[in-house]
C-alpha positions in Angstrom: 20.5 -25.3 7.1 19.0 -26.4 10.5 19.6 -24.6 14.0 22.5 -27.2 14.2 24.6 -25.7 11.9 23.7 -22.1 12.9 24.7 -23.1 16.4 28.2 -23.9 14.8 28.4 -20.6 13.2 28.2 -19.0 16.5 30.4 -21.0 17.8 33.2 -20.0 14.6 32.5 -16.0 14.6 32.9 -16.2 18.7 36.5 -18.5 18.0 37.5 -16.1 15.3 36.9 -13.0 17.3 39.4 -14.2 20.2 41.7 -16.3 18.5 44.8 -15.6 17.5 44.0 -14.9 14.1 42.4 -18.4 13.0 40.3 -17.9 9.8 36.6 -19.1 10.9 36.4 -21.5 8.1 39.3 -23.8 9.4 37.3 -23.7 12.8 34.8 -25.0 10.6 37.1 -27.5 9.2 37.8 -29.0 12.5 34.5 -29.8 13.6 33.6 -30.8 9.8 36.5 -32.7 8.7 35.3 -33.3 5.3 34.9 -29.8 4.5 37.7 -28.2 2.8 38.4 -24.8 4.2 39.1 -21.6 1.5 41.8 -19.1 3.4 44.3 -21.8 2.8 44.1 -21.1 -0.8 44.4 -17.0 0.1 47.7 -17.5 1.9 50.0 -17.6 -0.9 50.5 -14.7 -3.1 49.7 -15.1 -6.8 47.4 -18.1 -5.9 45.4 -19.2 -8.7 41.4 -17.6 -8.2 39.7 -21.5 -7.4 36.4 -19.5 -6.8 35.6 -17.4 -9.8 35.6 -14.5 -7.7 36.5 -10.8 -9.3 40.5 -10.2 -9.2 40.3 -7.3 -7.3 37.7 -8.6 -4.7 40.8 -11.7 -4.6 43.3 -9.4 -3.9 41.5 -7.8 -1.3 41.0 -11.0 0.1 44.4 -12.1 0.0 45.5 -8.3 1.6 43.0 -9.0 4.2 43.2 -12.9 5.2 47.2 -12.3 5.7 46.5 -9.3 8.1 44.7 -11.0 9.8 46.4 -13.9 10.6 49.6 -12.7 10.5 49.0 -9.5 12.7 46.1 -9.4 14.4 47.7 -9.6 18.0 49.6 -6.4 16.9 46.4 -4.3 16.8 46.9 -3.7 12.8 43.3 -5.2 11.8 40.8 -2.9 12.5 38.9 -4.7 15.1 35.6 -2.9 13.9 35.6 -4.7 10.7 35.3 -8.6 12.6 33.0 -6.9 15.4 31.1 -5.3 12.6 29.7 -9.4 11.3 26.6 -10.6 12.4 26.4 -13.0 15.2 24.4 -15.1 16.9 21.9 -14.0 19.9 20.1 -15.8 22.8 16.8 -17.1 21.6 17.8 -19.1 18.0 15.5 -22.3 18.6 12.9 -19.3 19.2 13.2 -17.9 15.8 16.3 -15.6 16.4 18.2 -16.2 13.7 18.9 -13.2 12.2 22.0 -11.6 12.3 22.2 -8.1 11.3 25.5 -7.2 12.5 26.6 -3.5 12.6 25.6 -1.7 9.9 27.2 1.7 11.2 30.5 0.2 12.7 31.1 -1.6 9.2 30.3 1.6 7.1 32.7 3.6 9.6 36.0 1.8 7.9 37.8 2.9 5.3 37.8 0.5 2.7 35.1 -1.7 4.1 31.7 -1.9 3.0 28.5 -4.2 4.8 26.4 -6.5 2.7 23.6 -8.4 3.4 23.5 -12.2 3.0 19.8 -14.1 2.7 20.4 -17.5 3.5 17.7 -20.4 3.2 16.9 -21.4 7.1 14.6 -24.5 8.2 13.7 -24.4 11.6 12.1 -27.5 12.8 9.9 -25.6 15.3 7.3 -24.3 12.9 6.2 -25.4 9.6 6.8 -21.4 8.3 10.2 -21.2 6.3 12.5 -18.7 8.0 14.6 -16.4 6.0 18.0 -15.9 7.7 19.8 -12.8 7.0 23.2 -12.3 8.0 25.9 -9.0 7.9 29.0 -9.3 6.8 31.7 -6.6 5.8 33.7 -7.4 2.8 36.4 -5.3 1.1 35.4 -2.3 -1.3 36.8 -4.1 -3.9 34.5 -7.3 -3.6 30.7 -7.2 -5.4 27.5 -8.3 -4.7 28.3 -12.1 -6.7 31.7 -12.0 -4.9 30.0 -12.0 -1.7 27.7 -14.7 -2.9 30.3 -17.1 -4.1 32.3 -16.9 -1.2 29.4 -17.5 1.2 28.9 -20.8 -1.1 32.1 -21.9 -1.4 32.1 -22.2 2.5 28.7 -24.1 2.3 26.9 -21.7 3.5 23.7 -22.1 1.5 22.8 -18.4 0.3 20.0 -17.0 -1.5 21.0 -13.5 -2.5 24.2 -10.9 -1.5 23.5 -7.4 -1.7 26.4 -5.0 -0.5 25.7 -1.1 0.1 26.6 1.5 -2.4 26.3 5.0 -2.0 23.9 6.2 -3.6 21.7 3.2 -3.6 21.0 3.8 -7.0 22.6 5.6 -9.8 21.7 9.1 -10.5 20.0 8.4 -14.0 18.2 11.2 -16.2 14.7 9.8 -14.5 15.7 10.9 -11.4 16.7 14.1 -12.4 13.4 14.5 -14.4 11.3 13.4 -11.6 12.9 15.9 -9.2 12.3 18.3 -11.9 8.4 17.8 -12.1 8.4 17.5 -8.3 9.9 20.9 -8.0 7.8 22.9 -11.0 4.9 21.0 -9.2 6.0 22.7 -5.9 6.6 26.5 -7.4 3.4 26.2 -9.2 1.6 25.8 -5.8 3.4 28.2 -4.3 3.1 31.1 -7.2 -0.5 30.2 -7.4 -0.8 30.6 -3.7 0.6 34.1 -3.8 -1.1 35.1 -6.7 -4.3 33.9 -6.0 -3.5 35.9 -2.2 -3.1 39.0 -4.2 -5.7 39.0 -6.8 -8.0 38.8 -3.5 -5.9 41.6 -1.8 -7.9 44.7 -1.0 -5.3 46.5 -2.8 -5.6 44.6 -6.3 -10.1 45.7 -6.0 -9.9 47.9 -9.2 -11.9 46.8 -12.5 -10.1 44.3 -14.6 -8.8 42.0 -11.9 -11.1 42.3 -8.9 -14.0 39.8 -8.5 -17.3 40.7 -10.3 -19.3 41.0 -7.2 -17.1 43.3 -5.6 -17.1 45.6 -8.9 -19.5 48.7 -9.2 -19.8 48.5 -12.5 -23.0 47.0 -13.7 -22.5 44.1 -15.6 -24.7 43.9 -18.9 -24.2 40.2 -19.2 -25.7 39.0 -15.8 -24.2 37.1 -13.6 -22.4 34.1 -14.1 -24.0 31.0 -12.8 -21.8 28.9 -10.5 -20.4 25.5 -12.1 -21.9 22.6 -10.4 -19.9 19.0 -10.5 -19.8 16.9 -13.7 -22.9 15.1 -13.9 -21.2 11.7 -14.6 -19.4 11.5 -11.5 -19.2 8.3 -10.5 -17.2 8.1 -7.2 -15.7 11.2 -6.2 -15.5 11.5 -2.1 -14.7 14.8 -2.2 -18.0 15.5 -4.1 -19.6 17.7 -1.4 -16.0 19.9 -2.3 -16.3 20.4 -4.9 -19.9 21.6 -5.1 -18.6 24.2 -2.8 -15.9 25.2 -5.2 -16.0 29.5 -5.2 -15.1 30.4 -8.9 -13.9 33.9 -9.7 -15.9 35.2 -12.3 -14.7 38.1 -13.9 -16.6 41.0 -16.2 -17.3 40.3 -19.5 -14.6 42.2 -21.9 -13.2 41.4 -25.0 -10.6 39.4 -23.6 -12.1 38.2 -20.1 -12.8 34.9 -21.2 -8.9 34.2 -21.6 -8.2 35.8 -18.5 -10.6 34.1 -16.5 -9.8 30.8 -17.7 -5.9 31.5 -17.0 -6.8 32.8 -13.4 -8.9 29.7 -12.8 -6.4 27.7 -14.1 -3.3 29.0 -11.6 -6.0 29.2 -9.3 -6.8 25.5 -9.1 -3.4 24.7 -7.7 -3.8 27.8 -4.6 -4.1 26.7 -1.4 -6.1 29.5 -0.1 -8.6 27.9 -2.2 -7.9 24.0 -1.8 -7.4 23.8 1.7 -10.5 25.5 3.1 -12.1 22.9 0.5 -10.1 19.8 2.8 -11.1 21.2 6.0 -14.8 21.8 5.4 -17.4 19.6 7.5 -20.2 20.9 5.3 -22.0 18.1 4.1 -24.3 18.1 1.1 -28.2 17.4 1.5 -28.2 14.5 -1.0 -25.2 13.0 0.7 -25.1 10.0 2.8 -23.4 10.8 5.5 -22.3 7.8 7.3 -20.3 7.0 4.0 -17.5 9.2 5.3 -17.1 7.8 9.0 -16.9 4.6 7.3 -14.4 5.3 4.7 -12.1 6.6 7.4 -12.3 3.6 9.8 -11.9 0.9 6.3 -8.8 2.6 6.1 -7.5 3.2 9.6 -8.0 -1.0 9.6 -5.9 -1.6 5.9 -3.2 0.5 7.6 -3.3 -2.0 10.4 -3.7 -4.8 8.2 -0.1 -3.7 6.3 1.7 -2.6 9.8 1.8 -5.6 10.7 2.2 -7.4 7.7 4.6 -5.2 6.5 6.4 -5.9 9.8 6.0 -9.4 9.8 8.3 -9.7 6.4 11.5 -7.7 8.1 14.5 -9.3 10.0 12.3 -9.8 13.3 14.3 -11.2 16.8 11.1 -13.1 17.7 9.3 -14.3 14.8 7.6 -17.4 16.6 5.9 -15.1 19.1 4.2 -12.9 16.2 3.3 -16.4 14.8 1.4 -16.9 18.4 -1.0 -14.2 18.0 -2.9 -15.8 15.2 -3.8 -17.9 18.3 -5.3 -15.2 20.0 -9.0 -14.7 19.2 -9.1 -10.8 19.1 -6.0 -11.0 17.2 -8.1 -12.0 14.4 -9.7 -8.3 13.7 -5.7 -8.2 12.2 -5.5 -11.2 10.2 -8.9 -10.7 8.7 -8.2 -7.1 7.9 -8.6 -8.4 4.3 -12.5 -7.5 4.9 -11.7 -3.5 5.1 -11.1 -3.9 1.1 -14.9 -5.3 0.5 -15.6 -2.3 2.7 -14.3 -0.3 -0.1 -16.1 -2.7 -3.3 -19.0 -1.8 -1.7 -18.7 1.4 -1.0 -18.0 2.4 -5.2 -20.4 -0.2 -5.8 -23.0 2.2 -4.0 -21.9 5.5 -5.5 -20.9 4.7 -9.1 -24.6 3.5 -8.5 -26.8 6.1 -6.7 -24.7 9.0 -8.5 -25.1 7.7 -11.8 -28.7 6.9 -12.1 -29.4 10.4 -10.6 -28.0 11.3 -12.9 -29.5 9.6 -15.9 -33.0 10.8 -14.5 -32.1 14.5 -14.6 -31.1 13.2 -18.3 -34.1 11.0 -18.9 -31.9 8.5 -19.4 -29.2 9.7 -20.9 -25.4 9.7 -20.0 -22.1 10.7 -22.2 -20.5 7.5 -21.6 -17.3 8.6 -23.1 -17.1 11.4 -20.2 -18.6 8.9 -17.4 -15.1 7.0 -18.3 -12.7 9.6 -18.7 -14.0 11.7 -15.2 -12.6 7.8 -13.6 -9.5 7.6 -15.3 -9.0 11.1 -14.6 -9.5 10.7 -11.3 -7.4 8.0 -10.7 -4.6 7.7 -12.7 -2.6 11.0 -12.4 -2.4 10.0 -8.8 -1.0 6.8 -9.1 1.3 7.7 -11.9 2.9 10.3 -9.4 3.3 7.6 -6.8 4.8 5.3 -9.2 7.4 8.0 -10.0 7.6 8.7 -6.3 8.8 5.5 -4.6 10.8 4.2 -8.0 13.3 7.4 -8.3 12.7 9.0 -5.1 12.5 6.6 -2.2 15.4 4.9 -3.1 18.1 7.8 -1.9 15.9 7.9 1.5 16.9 4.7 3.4 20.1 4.2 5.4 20.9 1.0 7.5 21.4 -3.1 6.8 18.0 -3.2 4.4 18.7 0.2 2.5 20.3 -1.0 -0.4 17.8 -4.3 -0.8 15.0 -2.5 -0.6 16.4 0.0 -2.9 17.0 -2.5 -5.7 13.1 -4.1 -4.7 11.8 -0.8 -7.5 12.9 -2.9 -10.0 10.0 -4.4 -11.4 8.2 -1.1 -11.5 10.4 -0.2 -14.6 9.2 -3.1 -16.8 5.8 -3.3 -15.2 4.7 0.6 -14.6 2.3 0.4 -17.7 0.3 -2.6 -16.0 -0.7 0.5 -13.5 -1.8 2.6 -15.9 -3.8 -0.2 -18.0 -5.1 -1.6 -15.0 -4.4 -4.8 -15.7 -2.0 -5.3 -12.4 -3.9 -8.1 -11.2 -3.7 -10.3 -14.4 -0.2 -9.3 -15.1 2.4 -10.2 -14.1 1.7 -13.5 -13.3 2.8 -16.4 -11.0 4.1 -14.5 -8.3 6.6 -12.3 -10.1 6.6 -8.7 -8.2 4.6 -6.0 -9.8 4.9 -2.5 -9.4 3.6 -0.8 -5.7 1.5 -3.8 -5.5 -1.1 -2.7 -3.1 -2.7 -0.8 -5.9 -4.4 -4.5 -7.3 -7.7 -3.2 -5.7 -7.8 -0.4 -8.3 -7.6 -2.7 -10.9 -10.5 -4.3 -9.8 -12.2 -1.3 -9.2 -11.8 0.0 -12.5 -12.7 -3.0 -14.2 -16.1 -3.2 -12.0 -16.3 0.5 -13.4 -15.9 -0.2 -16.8 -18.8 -2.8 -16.6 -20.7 -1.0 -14.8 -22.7 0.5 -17.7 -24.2 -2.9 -18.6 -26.2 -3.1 -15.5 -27.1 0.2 -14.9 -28.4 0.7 -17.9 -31.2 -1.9 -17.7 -31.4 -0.7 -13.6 -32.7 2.4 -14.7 -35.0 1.2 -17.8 -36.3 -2.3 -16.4 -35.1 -2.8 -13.1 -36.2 -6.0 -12.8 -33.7 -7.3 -15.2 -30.5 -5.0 -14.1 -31.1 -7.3 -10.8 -31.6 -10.5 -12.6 -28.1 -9.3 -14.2 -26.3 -8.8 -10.7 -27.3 -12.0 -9.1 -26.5 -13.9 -12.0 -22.5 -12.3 -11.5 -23.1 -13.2 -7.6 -24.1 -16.9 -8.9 -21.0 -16.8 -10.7 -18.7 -15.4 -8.6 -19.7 -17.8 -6.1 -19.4 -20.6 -8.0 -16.0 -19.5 -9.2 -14.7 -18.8 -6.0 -15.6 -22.0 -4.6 -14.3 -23.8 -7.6 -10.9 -22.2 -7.6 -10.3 -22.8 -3.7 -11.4 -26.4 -3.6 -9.0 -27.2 -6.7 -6.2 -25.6 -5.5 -6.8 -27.0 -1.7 -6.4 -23.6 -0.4 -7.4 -23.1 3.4 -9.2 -19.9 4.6 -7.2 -16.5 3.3 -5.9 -15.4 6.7 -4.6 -18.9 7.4 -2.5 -18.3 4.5 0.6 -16.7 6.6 1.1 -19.8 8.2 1.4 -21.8 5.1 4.6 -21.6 2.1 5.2 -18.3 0.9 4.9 -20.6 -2.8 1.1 -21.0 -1.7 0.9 -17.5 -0.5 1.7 -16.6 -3.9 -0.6 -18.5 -5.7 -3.5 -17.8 -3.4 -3.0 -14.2 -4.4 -2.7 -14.6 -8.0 -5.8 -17.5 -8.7 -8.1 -15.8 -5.6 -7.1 -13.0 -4.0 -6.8 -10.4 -6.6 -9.0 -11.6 -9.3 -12.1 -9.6 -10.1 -14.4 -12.4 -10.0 -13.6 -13.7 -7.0 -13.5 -9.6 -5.3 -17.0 -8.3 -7.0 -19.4 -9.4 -5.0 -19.2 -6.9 -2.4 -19.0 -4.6 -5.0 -22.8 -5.7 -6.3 -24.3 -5.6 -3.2 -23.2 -1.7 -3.1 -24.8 -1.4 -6.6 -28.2 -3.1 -5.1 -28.3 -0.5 -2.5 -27.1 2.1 -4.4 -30.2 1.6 -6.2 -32.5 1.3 -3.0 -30.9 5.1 -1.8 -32.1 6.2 -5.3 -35.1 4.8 -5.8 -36.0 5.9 -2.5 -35.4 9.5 -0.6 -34.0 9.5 2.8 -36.9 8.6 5.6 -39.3 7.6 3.1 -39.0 3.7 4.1 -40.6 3.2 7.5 -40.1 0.0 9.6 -41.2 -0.9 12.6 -38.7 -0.8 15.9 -38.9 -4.7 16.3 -37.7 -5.2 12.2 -34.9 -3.0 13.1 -33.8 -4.0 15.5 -33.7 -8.2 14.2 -32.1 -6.4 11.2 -29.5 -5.0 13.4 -28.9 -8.2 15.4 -28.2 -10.1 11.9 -25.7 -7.9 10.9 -23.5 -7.4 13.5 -24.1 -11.6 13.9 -23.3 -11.8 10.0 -19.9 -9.7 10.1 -19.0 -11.0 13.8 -18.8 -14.5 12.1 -17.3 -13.5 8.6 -14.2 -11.9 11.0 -13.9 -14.5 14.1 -15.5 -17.6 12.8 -12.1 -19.1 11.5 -10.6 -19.1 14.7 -11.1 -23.4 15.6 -8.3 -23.3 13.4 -5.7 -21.8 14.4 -6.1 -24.0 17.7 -6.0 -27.5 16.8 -9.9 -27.5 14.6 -8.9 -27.1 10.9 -11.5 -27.0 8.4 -12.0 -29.4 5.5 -12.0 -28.8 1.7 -16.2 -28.4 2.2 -15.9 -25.6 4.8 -12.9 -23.8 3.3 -15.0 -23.6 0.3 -18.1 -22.5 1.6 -16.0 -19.5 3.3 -14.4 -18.5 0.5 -17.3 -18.1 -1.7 -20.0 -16.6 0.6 -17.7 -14.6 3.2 -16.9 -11.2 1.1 -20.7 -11.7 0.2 -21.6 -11.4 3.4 -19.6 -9.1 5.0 -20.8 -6.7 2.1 -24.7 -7.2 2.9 -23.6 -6.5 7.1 -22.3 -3.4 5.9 -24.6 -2.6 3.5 -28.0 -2.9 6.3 -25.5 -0.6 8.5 -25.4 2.4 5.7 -29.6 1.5 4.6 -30.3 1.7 8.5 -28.4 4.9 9.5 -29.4 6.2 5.7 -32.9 5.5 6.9 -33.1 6.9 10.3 -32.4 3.3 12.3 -29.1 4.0 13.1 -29.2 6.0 16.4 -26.1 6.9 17.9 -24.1 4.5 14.9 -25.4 7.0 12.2 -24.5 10.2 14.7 -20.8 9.0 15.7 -20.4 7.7 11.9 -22.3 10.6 10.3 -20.7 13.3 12.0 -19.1 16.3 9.9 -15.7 15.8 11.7 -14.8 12.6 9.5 -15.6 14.7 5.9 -11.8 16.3 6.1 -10.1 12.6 6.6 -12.4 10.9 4.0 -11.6 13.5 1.4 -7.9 12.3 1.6 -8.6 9.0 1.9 -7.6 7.9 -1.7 -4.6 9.5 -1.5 -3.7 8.1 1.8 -4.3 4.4 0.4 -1.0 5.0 -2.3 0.7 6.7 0.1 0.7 4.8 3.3 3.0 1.4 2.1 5.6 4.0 1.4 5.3 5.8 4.7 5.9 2.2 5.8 8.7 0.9 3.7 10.4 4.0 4.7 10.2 3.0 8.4 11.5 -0.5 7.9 14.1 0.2 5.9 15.5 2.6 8.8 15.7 -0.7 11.1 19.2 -0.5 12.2 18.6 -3.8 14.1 16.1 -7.2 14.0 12.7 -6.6 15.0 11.0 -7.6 18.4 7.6 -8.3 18.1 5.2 -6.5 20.2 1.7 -5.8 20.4 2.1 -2.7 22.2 5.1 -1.2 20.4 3.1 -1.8 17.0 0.2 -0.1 18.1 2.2 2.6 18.2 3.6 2.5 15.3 0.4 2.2 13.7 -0.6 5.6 15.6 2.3 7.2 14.0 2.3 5.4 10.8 -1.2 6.6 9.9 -0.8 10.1 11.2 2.7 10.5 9.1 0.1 8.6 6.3 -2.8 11.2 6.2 0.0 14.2 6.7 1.8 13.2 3.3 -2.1 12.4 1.7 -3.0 15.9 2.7 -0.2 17.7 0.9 -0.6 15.4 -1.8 -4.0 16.0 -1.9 -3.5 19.7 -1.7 -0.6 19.9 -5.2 -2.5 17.0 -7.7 -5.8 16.1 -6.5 -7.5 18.9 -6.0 -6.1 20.7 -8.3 -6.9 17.6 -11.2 -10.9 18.1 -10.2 -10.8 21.7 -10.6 -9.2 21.6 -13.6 -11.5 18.7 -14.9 -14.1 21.3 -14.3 -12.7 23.7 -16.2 -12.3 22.0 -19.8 -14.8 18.8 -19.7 -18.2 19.6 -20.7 -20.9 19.7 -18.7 -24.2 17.4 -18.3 
């Protein structure tokens, strides 16, 4: 379909809006002789169904093709119903070639209900396939294949057909389930909260209930000592929490042990308790600070990342223009936002690291392996499961204009792939491009299989550590070699070229490069190397003279400056070769790992000045705490916001950065209360029933 042909349906829609009731297809017919036009076939009653279509749908048809041709001057057609189809704007050799219509005006007549047409679109302009969508408002009676087959019938070459249906999606027994544990999940907060508010109510201070060291009554077993955090935790950010946790210990009777587990139990889901653990700035000696400044600027830049991306894949008015800025050099910070993830491989690279071998010498060595998996899983999974349940049989009943219903029926895969999730196998299955379930959760997967193989290189790290980093550049060796190998087979060009390439190649980038754990662990063993450094070695107890400092900060600012802007020759005319493309795939996320791992060594260290103060600083410890939860929250927050567009998209620099202000505010809102009712109540209760080191 070329802008030739889109230019004639303009001209069609326009003629069949102010004729006198000519159908648009016999416009067509005139200007494409050879074409033979459908209503003809409606005008007769009984008619024979030539298109396959439903028989109600037909009859509808029929109903409707003879009003309007026979009465439309009369004023009997609802006008709304024609203005209601999508038409043609200035600007469609620009990239305006969607054609929305009017989702509301549609919806507003009885009878009438607005579907959405995707429609294969070549526009000679750019080498970028352009998906065209365009409104239309059929009869009740007609469905989604109706809609389709019509559209094809007259030519028009269309992909999908989705009409509206109210509710998007049919109230199923899941739904009502989820709703169900969403709402216990509420009250159980909420009762906690009140309970937990009276048990520390002046009034309730009498022996039995009140706190042990309010009682006057001596207490002949001694005081309870305070539980500390599982000595296995790998990568827990809210870590200095935790060790702050305040557990009610009540006297020793008969039946206190009951009761005080019970009352810890309710009590890990009060927010009197949680939320003063969120909002603390109170930062652990052993901790390294400038972890959590960093975590919360990685993520601020993946939300970026997605805005845009996220935007880039709706009905936009001026699609050509976005495809400009990869042009621009500071636009590249956005196209290689990809970098934020190492950010993250090497940040559980360092902790799963530093934790763990501190642990293992309080141990001499030893670690319950069993529990050093579980505490991960634990962590993890609950949290993701909820999500899942979240955006498949919640999300769908939230969105209301021309992209509702499609992306309502986009949940799909997550009910034959949900287990994938859980396994974390996501980024090895499904294959070949087919649509997993919440995507964006691939890096897990990597980061739990990186954890599960963890163990075979600490374990000689802490016993020889000579040959635990033998064992990690060997996996660098490899993963470079990999890397390379994959990207020069597969003639692949640099990864944040890859939106100006087929969305076929896109695809395949992803599934052979992109998501694969040995082409993402590098980063992720440079955190282990200096995970190992920051625990073989207490803070300030490496000196190095001012000039080495300073050369080491020079390289790694140069290092990450040209792992981020290097690649922009070509997006201006200088396009790499095989070699080059290569040589950045394989050594770039390496790279960028060791720049960020001399900024945390240096600020660790005592070289980082006023980096380590404005990155170290207590303020960031609330926002990095949610940060997990903000990471499966924020594509939702997202989705939800598209899926609201009422009209096309205009592309502009400003206006997104303002809906990335509001996007990740909205983000770390929802993370907060999410945080508040499952994660911090999962840790506490981890506490509570796995044993101790």
């Amino acid at each position: 379909m070329t802008p030739r042909l889109i230019l004639i349906l303009a001209v069609t829609l326009n003629l069949w809006a102010l004729s006198t009731g000519l159908p648009p297809d016999v416009v067509f017919k005139m200007m494409h002789p050879k074409l033979e036009p459908i209503s003809p076939l409606l005008e007769s009653e009984g008619a024979d169904n030539p298109l396959h279509i439903s028989q109600p749908c037909w009859d509808a048809l029929n109903r409707t093709v003879n009003i309007t041709i026979h009465k439309l001057l009369n004023g009997s057609v609802p006008l709304e119903v024609l203005d209601s189809f999508g038409k043609p704007g200035a600007g469609i050799l620009a990239g305006n070639i969607n054609m929305l219509g009017h989702f509301d005006e549609c919806e507003s007549v009885q009878d009438f209900k607005y579907c959405l047409a995707s429609l294969n679109v070549t526009n000679n302009g750019t080498s970028l396939p352009l998906p065209m969508n365009y409104g239309l408002c059929a009869p009740q009676e007609c469905t989604d294949l109706d809609v389709g087959l019509l559209l094809i019938d007259a030519h028009v070459p269309v992909l999908t057909a989705v009409c509206t249906q109210y509710p998007h999606q049919p109230f199923t027994w899941q739904f009502f389930l989820t709703v169900t544990f969403f709402s216990l999940l509420f009250v159980t907060v909420v009762f906690s909260s009140l309970y937990y508010a009276w048990y520390h109510a002046p009034s309730c201070h009498r022996d039995g209930f009140m706190p042990l060291d309010e009682q006057s009554a001596p207490n002949t077993d001694g005081p309870l000592r305070q539980e500390e955090a599982p000595a296995f935790a790998s990568q827990d950010h809210h870590k200095e929490a935790e060790n702050d946790l305040s557990v009610v210990h009540l006297q020793q009777r008969p039946q206190g042990t009951v009761l005080r587990t019970v009352n810890k139990v309710f009590f890990s889901f009060a927010l009197p308790q949680n939320l003063p653990k969120l909002l603390s700035g109170k930062l652990s000696k052993d901790s390294i600070d400038c972890l959590h400044g960093i975590r919360v600027l990685s993520m601020l830049w993946v939300i970026l990342g997605h805005v845009f991306a996220f935007t880039a894949m709706a009905p936009m008015i001026n699609p050509l223009t976005g495809l400009a800025w990869f042009k621009r050099y500071g636009f590249l910070t956005v196209t290689n936002a990809f970098f934020s993830v190492d950010s993250f491989f090497l940040l559980s690279g360092l902790l799963v690291t530093y934790l763990t071998l501190k642990t293992m010498k309080k141990r001499n060595g030893r670690i319950p392996w069993r529990w050093f998996y579980f505490h991960r899983y634990w962590r993890l999974t609950p949290a993701v499961a909820i999500t899942m349940l979240f955006w498949v049989y919640v999300t769908p009943y939230f969105g209301h204009g021309p992209l509702a219903q499609v992306s309502a029926q986009s949940r799909e895969p997550c009910k034959q792939y949900w287990w994938t999730n859980l396994l974390y196998i996501n980024n090895f299955y499904p294959t070949n491009g087919e649509a997993g379930c919440i995507s964006w959760v691939w890096y897990l997967a990597n980061d739990m299989q990186f954890f599960a193989i963890s163990p075979l290189i600490l374990i000689p790290l802490y016993h020889i550590p000579w040959l635990g980093m033998c064992f990690i550049a060997v996996l660098c060796c490899a993963s470079f070699v990999i890397t390379g190998t994959l990207v020069g087979v597969n003639q692949f060009p640099v990864a944040s070229l890859q939106f100006q390439i087929t969305p076929q190649t896109h695809m395949k980038f992803g599934d052979v490069v992109y998501v694969k754990p040995y082409c993402r662990i590098s980063p992720y063993l440079v955190g282990m190397v200096l995970g190992y450094i920051l625990y073989k070695y207490p803070k300030k107890s490496i000196k190095m003279r001012w000039p080495i400092a300073v050369l080491g900060w020079i390289v790694a600012c140069g290092v990450g400056y040209t792992c981020i802007y290097c690649v922009y020759g070509n997006y201006n005319g200088h396009v790499w070769g095989v070699a080059a493309n290569v040589i950045y795939e394989a050594f770039c996320r390496f790279a960028w790992g060791a720049a960020l791992a001399w900024i945390i060594f240096a600020c660790h260290y005592g070289y980082g000045g006023w980096v380590n103060s404005l990155l170290g600083h207590p303020g960031w410890a609330p926002l990095s705490r949610l940060t997990y939860c903000t990471y499966l929250l924020h594509p939702i927050i997202i989705s939800l916001f598209n899926v609201h567009q009422g009209t096309v998209v205009y592309l502009s620099l400003v206006l997104t950065a303002f809906y990335f202000a509001g996007i990740s505010l909205v983000s770390y809102g929802c993370a907060a209360i999410f945080s508040l009712m499952v994660e911090f109540p999962l840790v506490s209760l981890e506490k509570l029933f796995i044993p101790r080191a």
